[in-house]
C-alpha positions as a Python dict, from the first residue, in 0.01 Angstrom:
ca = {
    (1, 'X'): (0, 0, 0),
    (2, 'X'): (198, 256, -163),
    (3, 'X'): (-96, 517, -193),
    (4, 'X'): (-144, 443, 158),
    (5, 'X'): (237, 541, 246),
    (6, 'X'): (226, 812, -7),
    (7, 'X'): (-50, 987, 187),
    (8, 'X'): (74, 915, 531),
    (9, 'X'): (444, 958, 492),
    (10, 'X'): (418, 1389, 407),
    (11, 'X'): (96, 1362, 661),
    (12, 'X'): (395, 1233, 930),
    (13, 'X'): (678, 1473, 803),
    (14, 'X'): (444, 1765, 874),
    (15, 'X'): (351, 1686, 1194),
    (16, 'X'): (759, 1622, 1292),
    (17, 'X'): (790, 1934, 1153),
    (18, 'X'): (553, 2121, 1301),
    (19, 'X'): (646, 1993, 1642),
    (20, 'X'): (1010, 2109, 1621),
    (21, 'X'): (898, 2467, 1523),
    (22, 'X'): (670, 2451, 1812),
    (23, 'X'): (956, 2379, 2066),
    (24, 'X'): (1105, 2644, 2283),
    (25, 'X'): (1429, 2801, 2177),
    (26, 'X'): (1540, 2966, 2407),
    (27, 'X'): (1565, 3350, 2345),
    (28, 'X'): (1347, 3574, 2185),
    (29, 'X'): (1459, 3870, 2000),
    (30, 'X'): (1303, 4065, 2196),
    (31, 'X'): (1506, 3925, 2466),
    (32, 'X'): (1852, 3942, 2324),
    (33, 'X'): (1741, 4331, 2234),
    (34, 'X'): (1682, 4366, 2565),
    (35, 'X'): (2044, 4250, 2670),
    (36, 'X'): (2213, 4450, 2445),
    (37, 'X'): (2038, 4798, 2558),
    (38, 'X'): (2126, 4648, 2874),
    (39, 'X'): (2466, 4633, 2804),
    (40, 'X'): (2509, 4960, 2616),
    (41, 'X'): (2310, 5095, 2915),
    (42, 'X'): (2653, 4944, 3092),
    (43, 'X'): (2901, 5123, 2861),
    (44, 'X'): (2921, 4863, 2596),
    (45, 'X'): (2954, 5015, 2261),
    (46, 'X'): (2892, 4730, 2023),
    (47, 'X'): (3000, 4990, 1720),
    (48, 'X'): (3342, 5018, 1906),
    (49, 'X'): (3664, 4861, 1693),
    (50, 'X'): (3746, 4748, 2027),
    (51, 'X'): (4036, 4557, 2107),
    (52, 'X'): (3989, 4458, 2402),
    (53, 'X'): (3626, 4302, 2292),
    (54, 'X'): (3562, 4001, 2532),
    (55, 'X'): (3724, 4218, 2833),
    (56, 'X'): (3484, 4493, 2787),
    (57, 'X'): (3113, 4310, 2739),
    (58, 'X'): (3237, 4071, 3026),
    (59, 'X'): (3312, 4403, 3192),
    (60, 'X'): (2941, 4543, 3102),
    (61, 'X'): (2809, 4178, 3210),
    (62, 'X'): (2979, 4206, 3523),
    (63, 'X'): (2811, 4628, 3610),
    (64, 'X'): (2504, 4455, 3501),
    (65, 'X'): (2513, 4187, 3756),
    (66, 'X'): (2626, 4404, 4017),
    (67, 'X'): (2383, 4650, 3940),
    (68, 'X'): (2085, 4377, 3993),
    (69, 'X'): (2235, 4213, 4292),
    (70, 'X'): (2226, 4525, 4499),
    (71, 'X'): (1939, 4543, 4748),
    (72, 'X'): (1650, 4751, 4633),
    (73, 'X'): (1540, 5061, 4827),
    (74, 'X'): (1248, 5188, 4782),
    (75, 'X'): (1172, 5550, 4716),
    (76, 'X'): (1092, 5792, 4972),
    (77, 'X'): (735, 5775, 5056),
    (78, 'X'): (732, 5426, 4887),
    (79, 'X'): (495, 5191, 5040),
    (80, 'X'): (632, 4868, 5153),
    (81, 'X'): (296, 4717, 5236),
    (82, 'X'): (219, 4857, 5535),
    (83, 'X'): (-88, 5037, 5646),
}
């Protein structure tokens, strides 16, 4: 009995732990890399002693979010799926 549960119990901790590295987190790096190009794209200096630091990412967020809520036009000579 106890070789039996010393085989299976690290046979069952690996699999647990293999499943929770498996599950999605979220974020990838790339993706918070992304945001903050984004945001220094925006005028957020991250390098800034800035005291006004939640004011001015919000502020960044906020050209951000306008920025990608405004209707896109398409180019000049664009097509828009029309023959």
């Amino acid at each position: 009995m106890k070789k039996l549960l010393g085989v299976l119990l690290p046979v069952v901790a690996a699999l647990l732990s293999a499943n929770a590295h498996a599950a999605p987190c979220g974020k990838t790096r790339a993706d918070v890399r992304a945001e903050i190009v984004a945001l220094e794209a925006a005028g957020w200096n991250p390098a800034d002693n800035d005291m006004n630091y939640p004011d001015s990412i919000r502020d960044a967020q906020h050209r951000i979010a306008a920025k990608q809520s405004q209707p896109q036009v398409p180019a000049a000579g664009a097509s828009c799926g029309a023959y």
